[in-house]
ZAMARGU-4260 file (C-alpha; in steps of 0.2 Angstrom, whole numbers, plus 5000, padded with zeros to 4 digits):
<rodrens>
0) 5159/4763/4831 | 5171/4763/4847 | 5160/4767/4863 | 5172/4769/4879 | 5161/4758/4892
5) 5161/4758/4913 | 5167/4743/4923 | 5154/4730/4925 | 5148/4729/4943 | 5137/4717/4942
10) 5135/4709/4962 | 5136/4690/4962 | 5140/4688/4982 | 5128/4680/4993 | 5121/4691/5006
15) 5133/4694/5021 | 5131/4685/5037 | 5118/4692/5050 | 5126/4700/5066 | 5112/4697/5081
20) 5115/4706/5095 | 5105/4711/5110 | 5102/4732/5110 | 5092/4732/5128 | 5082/4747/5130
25) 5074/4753/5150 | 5055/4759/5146 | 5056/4771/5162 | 5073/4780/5154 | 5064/4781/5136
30) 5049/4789/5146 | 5059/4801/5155 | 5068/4805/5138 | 5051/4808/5130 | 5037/4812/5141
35) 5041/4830/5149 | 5038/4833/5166 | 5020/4843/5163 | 5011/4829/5153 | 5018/4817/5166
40) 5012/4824/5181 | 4994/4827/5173 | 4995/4809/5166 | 4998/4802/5186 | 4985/4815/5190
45) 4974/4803/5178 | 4979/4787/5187 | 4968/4770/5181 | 4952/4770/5175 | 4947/4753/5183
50) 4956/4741/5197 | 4969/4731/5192 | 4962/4712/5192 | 4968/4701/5209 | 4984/4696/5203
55) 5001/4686/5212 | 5015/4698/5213 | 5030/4694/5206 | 5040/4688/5221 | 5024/4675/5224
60) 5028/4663/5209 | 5047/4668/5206 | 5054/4650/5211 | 5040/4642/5201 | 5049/4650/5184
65) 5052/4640/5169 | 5058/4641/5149 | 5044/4633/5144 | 5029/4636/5155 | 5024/4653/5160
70) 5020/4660/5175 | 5008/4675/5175 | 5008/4687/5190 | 5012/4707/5192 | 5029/4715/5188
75) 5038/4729/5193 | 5037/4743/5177 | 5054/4751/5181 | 5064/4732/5176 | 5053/4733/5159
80) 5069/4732/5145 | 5063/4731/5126 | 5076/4722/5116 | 5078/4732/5099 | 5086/4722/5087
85) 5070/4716/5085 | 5054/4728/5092 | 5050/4744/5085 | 5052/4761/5094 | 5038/4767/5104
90) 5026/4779/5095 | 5024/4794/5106 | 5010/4801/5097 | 4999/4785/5099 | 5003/4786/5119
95) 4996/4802/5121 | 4982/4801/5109 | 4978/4784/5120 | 4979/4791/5136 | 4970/4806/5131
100) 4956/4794/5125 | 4952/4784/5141 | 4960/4796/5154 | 4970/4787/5163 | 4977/4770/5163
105) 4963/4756/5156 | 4969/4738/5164 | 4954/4730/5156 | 4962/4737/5137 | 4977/4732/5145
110) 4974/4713/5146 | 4990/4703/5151 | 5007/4706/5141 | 5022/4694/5136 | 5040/4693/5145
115) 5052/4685/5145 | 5064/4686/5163 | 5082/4689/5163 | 5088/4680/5179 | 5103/4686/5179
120) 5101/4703/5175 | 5086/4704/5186 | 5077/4713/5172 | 5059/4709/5162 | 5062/4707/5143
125) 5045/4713/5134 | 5041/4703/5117 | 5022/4708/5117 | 5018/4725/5125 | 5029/4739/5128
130) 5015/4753/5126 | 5006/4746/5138 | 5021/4746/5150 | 5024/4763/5145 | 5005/4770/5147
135) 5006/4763/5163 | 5023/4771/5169 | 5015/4787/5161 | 4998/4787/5172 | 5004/4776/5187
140) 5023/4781/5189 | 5039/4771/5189 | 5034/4760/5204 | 5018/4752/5196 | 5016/4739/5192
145) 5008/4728/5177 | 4999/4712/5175 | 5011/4700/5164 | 5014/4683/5155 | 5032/4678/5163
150) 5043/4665/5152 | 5059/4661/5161 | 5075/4667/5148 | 5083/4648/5143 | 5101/4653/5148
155) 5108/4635/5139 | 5105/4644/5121 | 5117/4655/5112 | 5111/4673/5110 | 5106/4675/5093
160) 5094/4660/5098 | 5088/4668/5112 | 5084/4685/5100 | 5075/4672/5088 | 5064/4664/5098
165) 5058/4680/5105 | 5057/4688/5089 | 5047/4673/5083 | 5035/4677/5097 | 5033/4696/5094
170) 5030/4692/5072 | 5016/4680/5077 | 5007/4689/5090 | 5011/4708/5091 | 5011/4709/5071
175) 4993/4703/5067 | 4986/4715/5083 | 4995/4730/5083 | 4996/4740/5065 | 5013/4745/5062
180) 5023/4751/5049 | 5031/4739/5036 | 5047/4740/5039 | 5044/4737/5059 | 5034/4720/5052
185) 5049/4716/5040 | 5064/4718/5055 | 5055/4703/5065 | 5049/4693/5054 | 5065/4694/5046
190) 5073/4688/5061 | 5061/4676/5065 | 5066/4668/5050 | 5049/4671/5038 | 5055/4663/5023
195) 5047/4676/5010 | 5054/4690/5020 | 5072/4682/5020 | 5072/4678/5004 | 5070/4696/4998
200) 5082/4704/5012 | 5094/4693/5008 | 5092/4697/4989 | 5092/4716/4993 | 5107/4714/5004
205) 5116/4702/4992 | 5116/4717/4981 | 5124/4729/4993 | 5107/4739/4996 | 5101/4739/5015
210) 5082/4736/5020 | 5074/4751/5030 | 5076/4743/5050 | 5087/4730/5047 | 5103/4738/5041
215) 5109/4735/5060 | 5110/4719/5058 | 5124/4720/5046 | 5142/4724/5047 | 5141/4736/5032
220) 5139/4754/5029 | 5123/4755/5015 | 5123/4770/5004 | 5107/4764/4999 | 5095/4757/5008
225) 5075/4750/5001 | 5060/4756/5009 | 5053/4738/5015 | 5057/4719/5011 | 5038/4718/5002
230) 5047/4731/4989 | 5059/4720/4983 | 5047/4705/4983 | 5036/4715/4969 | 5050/4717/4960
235) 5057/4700/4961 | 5040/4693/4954 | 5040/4703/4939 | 5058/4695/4936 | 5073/4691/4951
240) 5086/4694/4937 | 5080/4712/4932 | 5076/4715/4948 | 5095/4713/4953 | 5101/4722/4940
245) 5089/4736/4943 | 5097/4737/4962 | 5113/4738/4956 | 5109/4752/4945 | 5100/4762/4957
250) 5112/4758/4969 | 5128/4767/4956 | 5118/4780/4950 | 5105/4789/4959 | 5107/4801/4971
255) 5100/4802/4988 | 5102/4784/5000 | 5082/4781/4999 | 5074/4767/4984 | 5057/4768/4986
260) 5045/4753/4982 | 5040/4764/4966 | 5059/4765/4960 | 5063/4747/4960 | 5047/4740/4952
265) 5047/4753/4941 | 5066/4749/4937 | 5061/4730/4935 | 5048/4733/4924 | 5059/4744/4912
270) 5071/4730/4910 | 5058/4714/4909 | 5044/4724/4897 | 5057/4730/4885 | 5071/4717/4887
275) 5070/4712/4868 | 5073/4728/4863 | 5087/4731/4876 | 5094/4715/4874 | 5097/4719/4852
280) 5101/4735/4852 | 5116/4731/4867 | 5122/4714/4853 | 5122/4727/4838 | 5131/4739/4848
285) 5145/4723/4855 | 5136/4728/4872 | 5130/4713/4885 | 5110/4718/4890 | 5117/4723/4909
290) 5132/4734/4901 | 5122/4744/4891 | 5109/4746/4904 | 5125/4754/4914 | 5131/4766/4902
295) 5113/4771/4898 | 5111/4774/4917 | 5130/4782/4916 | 5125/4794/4903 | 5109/4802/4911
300) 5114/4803/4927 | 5132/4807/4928 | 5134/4813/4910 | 5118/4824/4909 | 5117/4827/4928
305) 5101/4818/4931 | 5097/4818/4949 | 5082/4805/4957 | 5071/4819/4958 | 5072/4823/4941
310) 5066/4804/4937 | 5052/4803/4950 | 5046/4823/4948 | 5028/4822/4952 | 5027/4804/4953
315) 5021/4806/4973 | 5005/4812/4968 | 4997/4795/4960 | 4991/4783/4971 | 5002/4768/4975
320) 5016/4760/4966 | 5010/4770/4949 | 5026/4767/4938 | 5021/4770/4921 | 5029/4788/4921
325) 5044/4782/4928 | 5047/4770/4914 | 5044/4783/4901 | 5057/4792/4908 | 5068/4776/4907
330) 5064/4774/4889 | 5066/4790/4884 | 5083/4791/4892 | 5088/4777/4884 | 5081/4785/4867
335) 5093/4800/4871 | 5108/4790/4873 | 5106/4781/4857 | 5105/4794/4848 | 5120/4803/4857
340) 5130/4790/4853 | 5121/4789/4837 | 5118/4769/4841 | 5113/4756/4829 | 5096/4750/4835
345) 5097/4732/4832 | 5083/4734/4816 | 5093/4742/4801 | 5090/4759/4809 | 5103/4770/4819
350) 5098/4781/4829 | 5093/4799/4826 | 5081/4814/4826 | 5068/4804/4818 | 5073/4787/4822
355) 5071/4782/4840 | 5076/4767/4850 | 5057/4767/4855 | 5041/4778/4849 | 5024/4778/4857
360) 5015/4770/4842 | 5028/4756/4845 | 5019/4738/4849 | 5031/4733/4861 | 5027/4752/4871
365) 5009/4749/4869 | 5011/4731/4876 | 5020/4739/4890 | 5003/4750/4896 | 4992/4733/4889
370) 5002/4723/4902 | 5001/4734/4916 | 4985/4740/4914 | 4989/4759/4914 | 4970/4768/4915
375) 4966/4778/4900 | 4970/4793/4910 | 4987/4788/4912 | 4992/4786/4894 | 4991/4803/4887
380) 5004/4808/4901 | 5016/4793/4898 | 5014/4796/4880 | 5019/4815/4883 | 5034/4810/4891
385) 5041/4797/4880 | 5037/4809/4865 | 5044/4823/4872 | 5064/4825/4869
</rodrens>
């Protein structure tokens, strides 16, 4: 039988080369921009809870600056910069809700935060601390001023080593105090050069899919970008073969520029669990395992009209990374191809009404929930979907 197949597009590149660059960012105009001009006049009406601890000013130990040894002492907030290619935005909500807690300005919560100074710029780089910096602009105005750890910035290295050394700073320290979200963990301790971390953004972006906070870095235009590095890595260690093959499908196919951790472990596990099976029935058939994984994927989602939400409908409700039901909807599209294209199956069968690629009674599908450890719940509604045509 003569099957018209699609162009490989398998990805073999290495990941492109990482573009640092400073994206400087004044904590007194992001205030302005987001603090209206109500809440700030009753957040300086709250002023500081407590007196700010004795303290040299800035100007006091300015000649005694160094790269190496730091100076602590009180700066001016309004020459507070964050450097964005590497710290997160600044979470509004948990300002307020802050502020609104301790009314007013607590320097005691405050403790002493972590700069780094721009000589030449005459500007107060914060690695450790822009909330505080901004809760203190919020209750105490823009001429306040803040207790501070004070690095001097090492003008003898390049820029990009510059960003790394801060970034370094800010994974270590501000990542295991403050709770942030994963992709805001991921962006600096990818460019602090966390090995795990690297390894699966570079795999992700070797495969032309961006990570969520770290498509800035790259001189490419994603049209789909992963959720967060730790994502990937789940898939990678089920199988870093699969895995790849699994972004470049959901990277041709699927609709939408969002892969959630869900779709690529899910993905991943369709192609490991069941690669036997794919693996014949693409040989009887004069397919290679990745080019029939394609035209499957070809098929139900450009043939039939397929969308992502038809593949993850109702998955949001299960707790976690719960995949089983997408993988039933993998099988059984794959059922519904071979059979449209009325497929040999790789066991003396070809594919029809009554004989399917795979059934639910099938070992290796009833390996699949064994190895995954799908609850007894689950089974009855994976079942369903596979059995349902």
């Amino acid at each position: 039988m003569t099957v018209t197949t699609i162009p490989d597009v398998m990805l073999q590149e290495e990941a492109p080369l990482v573009i640092l660059k400073r994206n400087f960012h004044s904590l007194k105009k992001e205030v302005e921009q987001n603090i209206s001009k109500k809440e700030f006049e009753y957040y300086n009406k709250l002023g500081s809870v407590n007196i700010c601890p004795a303290t040299p000013h800035f100007d006091e130990i300015k000649h005694k600056l160094d790269t190496r040894v730091p100076q602590v002492a009180l700066i001016p907030v309004a020459l507070c910069e964050v450097d964005r290619s590497y710290d997160r935005e600044v979470n509004w909500s948990n300002i307020k809700a802050f502020i609104e807690k301790e009314l007013g300005f607590n320097f005691d919560a405050c403790g002493i935060i972590d700069v780094v100074y721009d000589r030449k710029r005459n500007k107060f780089i914060v690695v450790i601390g822009q909330h505080r910096v901004v809760m203190n602009i919020c209750c105490l105005g823009f001429l306040s001023h803040i207790p501070a750890k004070i690095t001097l910035l090492d003008q003898s290295l390049k820029t990009y080593e510059q960003i790394t050394l801060e970034a370094k700073k800010h994974n270590t320290e501000a990542n295991n105090t403050t709770a942030q979200k994963p992709h805001e963990r991921g962006l600096s301790a990818y460019i602090s050069g966390d090995k795990q971390v690297v390894k699966y953004v570079d795999f992700c972006i070797s495969h032309g899919v961006g990570v969520k906070g770290a498509e800035h870095l790259y001189d490419e235009n994603f049209t789909k970008v992963c959720d967060t590095a730790w994502a990937i890595g789940r898939a990678m260690n089920i199988d870093t073969p699969n895995c790849g093959i699994g972004l470049d499908l959901l990277r041709e196919y699927l609709d939408g520029k969002r892969i959630d951790g869900k779709s690529i472990v899910a993905i991943t596990q369709y192609l490991t669990y069941f690669n036997e099976r794919l693996t014949k029935v693409a040989r009887e058939n004069a397919f290679t395992k990745e080019k029939f994984v394609h035209e499957v994927f070809n098929y139900s989602f450009n043939t039939c009209g397929n969308t992502t939400e038809d593949w993850l409908d109702g998955t949001s409700v299960f707790r976690g990374e719960a995949t089983v039901i997408p993988v039933a909807r993998l099988v059984k599209m794959t059922n519904q191809y071979c059979k449209a294209k009325k497929l040999n199956l790789g066991d003396g069968r070809k594919s029809n009404t009554k004989c399917k690629w795979i059934n639910v009674k099938d070992e290796i599908w009833v390996e699949f929930l064994d190895k995954t450890k799908t609850h007894n719940l689950m089974r009855p509604m994976a079942n369903n979907e596979l059995g349902g045509m």
